[in-house]
C-alpha positions in Angstrom: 78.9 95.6 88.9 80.8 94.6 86.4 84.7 93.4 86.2 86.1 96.4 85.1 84.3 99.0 87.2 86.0 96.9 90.3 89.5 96.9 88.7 89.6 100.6 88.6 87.9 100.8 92.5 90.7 98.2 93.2 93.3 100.5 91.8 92.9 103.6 93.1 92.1 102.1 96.7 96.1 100.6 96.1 97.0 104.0 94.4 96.0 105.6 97.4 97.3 103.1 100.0 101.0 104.0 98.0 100.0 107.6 98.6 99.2 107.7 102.6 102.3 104.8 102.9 104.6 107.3 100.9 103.8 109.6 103.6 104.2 107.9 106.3 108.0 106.8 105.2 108.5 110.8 104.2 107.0 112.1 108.0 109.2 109.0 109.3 112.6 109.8 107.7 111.9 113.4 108.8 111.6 113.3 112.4 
């Protein structure tokens, strides 16, 4: 595997972390 196949994997695991955590916050500030 090489450096920059892992760099994007890396980056969209984090883009989606952002996602869920976004979500969280909105469903939190809601109720």
């Amino acid at each position: 595997m090489n450096q920059n196949h892992f760099g994007q994997m890396m980056m969209r695991k984090w883009k989606d972390r952002a996602q869920w955590t976004g979500q969280v916050k909105q469903t939190m500030t809601q109720k």
